[in-house]
N, C-alpha and C positions, 0 to 999 in steps of 0.2 A: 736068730732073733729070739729072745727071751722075752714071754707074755707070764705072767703071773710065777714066776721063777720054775717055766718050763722053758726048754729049748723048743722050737718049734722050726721045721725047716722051711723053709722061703715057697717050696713049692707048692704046700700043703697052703699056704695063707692063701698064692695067686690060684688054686683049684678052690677054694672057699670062694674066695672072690666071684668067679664065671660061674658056681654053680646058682651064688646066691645073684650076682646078673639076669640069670637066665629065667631062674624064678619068678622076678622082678618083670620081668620083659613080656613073658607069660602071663602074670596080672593082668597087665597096661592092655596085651592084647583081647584079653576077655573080657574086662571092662570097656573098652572103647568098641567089642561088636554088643555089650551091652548095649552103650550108650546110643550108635546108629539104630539097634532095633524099635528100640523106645521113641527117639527122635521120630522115625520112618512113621511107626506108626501111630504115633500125636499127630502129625502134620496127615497121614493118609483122614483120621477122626476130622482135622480140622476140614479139610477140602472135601468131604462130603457132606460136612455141616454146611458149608458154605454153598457148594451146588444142591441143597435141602434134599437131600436123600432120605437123612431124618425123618424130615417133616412127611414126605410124600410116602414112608413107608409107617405111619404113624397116621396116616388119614387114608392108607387105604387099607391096612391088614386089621390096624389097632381100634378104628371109630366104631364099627359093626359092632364089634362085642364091648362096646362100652355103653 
C-alpha cells in the first residue's frame, strides 16, 4: 500500500490501527468512571438535601456562632 509515495506494509497500518483502538477505548473507559463519579456524587448531594441533612447540620453546628 502506498500512503504519500511511501510503500508502507499492511501490517504496520492493522498495528496503528489496534494501537490507536486501544487508546481510544482507554479514554471512553476513564471518562465514563469520570462520569459515574460525578453522577454518584450529584445525586449522593441531592438525597441529602432532600432528607435535610443540610439544614439540620446548619441549625445545629452553624446557628450558635452566628
Amino acid at each position: 500500500m502506498e500512503f504519500l509515495s511511501l510503500s508502507i506494509p499492511l501490517w504496520v497500518i492493522f498495528l496503528v490501527v489496534i494501537i490507536v483502538l486501544l487508546l481510544v477505548w482507554q479514554f471512553l473507559r476513564f471518562t465514563l468512571r469520570i462520569f459515574v463519579f460525578f453522577f454518584l456524587f450529584f445525586a449522593l448531594l441531592m438525597i441529602l438535601d432532600f432528607i435535610g441533612a443540610f439544614s439540620w447540620i446548619q441549625e445545629t453546628f452553624l446557628s450558635p456562632f452566628l
